[in-house]
Backbone as CSV, one residue per row, in Angstrom:
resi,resn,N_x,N_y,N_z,CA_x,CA_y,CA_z,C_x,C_y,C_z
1,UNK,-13.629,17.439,24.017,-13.367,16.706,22.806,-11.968,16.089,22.912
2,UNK,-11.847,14.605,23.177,-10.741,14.237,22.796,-10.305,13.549,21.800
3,UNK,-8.770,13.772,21.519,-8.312,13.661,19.729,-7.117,12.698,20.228
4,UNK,-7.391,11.586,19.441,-6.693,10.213,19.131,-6.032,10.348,17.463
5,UNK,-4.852,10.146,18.197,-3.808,9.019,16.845,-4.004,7.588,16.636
6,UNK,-4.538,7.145,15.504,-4.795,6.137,15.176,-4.689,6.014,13.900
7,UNK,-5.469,4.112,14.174,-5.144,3.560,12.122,-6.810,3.224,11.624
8,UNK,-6.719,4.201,10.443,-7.663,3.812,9.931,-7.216,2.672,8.969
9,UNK,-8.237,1.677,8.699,-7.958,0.203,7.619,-8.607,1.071,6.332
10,UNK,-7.907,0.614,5.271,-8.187,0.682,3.933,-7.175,-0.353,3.331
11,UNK,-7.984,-0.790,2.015,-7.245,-1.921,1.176,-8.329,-2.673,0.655
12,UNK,-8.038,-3.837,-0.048,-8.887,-4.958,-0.914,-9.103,-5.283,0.856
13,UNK,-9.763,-6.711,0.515,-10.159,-7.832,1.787,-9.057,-8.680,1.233
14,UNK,-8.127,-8.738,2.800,-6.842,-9.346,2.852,-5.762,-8.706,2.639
15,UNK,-5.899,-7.785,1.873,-4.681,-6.501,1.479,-4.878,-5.748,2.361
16,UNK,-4.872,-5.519,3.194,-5.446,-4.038,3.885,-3.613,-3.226,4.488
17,UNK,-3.795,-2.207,4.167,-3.156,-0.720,5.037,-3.699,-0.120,5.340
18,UNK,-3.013,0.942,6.595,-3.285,1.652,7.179,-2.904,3.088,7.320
19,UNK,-3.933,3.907,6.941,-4.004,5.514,7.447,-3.252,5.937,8.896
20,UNK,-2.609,6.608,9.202,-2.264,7.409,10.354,-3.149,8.447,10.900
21,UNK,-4.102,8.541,11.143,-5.041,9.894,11.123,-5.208,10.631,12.533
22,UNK,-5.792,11.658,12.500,-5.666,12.445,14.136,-7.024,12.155,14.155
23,UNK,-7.924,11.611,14.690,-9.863,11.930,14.729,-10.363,12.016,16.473
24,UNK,-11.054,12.352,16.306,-12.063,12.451,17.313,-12.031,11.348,18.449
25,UNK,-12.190,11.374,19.476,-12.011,9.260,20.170,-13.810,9.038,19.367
26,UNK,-14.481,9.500,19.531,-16.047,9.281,19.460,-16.308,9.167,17.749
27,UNK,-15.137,9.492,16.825,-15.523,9.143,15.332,-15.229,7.702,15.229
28,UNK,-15.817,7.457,14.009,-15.600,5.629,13.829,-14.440,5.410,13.177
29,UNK,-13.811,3.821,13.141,-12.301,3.825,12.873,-12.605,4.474,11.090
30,UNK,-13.171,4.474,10.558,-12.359,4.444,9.062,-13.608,6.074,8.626
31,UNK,-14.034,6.494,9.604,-14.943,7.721,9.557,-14.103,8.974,9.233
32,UNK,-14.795,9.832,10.165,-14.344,11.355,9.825,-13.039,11.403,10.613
33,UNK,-12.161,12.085,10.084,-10.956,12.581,11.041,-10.339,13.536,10.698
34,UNK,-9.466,14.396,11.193,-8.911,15.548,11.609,-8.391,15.732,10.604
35,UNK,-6.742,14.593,10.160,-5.759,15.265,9.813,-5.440,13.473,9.264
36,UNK,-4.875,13.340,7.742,-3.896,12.457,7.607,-2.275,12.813,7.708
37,UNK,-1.878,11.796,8.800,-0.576,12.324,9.181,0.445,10.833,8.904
38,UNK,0.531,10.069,8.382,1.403,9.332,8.040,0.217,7.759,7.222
39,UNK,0.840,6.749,7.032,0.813,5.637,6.115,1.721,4.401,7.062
40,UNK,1.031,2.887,6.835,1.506,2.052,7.580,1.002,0.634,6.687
41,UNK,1.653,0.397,5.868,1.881,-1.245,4.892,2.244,-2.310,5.796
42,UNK,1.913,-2.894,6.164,2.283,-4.451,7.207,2.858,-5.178,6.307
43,UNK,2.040,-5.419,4.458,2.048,-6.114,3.517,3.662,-6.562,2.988
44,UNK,4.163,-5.583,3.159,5.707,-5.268,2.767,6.574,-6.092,3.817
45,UNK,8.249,-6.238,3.260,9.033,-6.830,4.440,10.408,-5.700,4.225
46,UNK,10.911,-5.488,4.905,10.143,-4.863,6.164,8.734,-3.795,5.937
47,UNK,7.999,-3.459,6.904,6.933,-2.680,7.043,6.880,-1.280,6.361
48,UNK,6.198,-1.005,5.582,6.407,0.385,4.441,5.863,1.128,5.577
49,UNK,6.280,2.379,5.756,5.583,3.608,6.769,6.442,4.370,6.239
50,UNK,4.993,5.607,6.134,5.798,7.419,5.766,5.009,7.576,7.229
51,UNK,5.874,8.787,7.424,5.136,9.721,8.425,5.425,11.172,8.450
52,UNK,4.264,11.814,8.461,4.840,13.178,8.415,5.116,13.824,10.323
53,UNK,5.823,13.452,10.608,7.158,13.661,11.502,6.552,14.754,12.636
54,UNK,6.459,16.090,11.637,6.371,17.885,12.179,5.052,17.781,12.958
55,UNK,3.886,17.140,12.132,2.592,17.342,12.164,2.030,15.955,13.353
56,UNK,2.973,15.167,13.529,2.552,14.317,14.771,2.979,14.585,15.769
57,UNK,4.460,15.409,15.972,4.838,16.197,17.335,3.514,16.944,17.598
58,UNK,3.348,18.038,16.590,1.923,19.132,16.349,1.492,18.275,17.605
59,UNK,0.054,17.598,16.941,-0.423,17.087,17.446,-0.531,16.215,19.032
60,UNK,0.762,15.458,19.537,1.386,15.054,20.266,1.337,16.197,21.850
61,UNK,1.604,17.629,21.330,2.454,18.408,22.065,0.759,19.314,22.312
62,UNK,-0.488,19.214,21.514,-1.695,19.352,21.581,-2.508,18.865,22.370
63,UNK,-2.008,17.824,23.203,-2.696,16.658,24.239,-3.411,15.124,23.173
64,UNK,-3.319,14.981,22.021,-3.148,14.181,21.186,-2.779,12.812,21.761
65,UNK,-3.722,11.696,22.485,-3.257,10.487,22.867,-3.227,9.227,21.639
66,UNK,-1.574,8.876,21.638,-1.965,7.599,20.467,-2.792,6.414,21.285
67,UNK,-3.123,5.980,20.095,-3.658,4.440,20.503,-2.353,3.189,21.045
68,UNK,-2.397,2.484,21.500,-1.641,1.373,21.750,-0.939,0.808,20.730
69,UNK,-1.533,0.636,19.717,-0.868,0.575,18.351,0.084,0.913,17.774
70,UNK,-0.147,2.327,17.728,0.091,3.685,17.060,1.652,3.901,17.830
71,UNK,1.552,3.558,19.160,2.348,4.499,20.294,3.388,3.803,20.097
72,UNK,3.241,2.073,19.727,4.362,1.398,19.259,4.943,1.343,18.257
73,UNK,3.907,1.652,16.999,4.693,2.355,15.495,5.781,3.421,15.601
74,UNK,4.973,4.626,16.424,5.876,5.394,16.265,7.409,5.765,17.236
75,UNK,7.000,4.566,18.182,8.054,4.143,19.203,9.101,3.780,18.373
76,UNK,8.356,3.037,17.213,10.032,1.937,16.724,10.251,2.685,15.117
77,UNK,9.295,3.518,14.726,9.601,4.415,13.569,9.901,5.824,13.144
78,UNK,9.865,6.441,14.446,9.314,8.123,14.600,10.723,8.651,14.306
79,UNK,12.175,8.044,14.794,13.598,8.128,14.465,13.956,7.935,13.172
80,UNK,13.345,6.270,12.937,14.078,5.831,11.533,13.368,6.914,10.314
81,UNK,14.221,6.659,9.304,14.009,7.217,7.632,12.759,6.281,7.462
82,UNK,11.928,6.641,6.562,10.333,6.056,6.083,10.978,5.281,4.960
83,UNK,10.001,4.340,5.129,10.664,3.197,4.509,9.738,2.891,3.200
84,UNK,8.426,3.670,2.939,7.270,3.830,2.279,8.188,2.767,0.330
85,UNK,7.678,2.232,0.046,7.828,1.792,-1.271,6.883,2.151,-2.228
86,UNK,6.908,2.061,-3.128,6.161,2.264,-4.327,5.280,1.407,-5.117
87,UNK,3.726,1.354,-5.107,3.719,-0.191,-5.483,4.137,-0.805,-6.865
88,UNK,4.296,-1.831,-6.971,4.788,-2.636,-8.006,3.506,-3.204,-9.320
89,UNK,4.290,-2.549,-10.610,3.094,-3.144,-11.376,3.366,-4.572,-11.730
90,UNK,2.458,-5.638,-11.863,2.283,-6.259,-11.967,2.280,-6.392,-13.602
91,UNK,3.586,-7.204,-14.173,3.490,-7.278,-15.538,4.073,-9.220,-15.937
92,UNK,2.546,-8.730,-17.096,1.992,-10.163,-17.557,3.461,-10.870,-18.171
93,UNK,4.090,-11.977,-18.222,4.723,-12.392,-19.111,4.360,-12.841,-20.746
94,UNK,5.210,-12.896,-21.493,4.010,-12.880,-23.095,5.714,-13.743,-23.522
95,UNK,4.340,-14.620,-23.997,5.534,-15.606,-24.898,5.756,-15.278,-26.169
96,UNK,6.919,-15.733,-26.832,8.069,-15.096,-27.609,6.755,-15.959,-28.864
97,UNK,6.265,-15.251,-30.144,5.765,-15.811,-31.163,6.520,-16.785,-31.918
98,UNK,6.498,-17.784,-32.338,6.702,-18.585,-32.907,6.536,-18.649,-34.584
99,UNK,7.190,-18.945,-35.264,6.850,-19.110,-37.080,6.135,-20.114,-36.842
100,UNK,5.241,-20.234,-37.085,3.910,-21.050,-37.664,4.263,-22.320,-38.621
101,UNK,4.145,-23.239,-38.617,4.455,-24.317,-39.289,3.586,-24.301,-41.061
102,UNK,3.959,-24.445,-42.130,2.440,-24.507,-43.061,1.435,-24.956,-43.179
103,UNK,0.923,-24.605,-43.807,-0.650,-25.315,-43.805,-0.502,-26.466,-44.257
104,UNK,-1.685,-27.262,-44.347,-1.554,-28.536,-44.944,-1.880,-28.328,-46.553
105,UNK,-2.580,-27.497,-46.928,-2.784,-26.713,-48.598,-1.944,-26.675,-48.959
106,UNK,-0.872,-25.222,-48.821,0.314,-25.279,-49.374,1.148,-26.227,-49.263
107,UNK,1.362,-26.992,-48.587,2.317,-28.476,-48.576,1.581,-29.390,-50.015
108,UNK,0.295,-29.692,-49.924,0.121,-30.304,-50.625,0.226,-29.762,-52.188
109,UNK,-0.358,-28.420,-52.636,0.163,-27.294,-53.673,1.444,-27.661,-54.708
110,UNK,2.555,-27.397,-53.451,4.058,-27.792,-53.372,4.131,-29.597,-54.506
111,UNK,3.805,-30.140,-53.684,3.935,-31.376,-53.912,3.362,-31.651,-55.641
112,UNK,2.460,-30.873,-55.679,1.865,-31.133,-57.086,2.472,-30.190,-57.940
113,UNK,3.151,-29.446,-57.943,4.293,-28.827,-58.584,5.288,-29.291,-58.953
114,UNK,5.749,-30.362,-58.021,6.844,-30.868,-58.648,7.187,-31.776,-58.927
C-alpha cells in the first residue's frame, strides 16, 4: 500500500481550494483519504496555506511520497508562518434613506387652506 501527499480540489466551479490530504496512491483525487493535514487557497495574494507541520514530518518520515505539486508547496512553505486568512463577508452597500418629497394631495390640501 502506498500513501501519497496530495491536493484534493474543493470549492464553487472557478473558486476552487485545496485539501492537503495523506490517501492511498490507488484512492481517487477528491475520494477517501487517510489524514487532512494542511489547506492551500491559490485564490488569495499571496497564497493562503495552513499546514499542520508535526503530522506531515509524521507522515514524510513513514515513507509518505508527495506529489510534484505538493513537494513544491511544501518546499517554499513548510519554514514560513501559514499565511491561512479568513474569508471575507461580503457586505451589501444600502443607501442612506432619503425624506420623501409630498404627495401631490397634501400640496394641493395646503393650497386650499390658504
Amino acid at each position: 500500500m502506498a500513501v501519497k501527499l496530495r491536493l484534493a480540489r474543493h470549492g464553487s466551479k472557478k473558486r476552487p481550494y485545496y485539501r492537503l490530504v495523506v490517501a492511498n496512491d490507488s484512492a481517487r483525487r477528491d475520494g477517501r483519504f487517510l489524514e487532512h493535514v494542511g489547506s492551500y487557497d491559490p485564490a488569495h495574494n499571496p497564497p493562503a496555506v495552513a499546514l499542520k507541520r508535526d503530522r506531515i514530518q509524521h507522515w514524510l518520515s513513514q515513507g509518505a511520497k508527495p506529489t510534484y505539486t505538493v513537494e513544491n508547496l511544501l518546499a517554499k512553505f513548510m519554514d514560513a508562518a501559514d499565511t491561512a486568512v479568513r474569508p471575507v463577508k461580503k457586505v451589501r452597500a444600502v443607501k442612506p434613506v432619503e425624506a420623501a418629497p409630498a404627495p401631490a394631495a397634501e400640496a394641493a390640501s395646503e393650497q386650499a387652506d390658504a
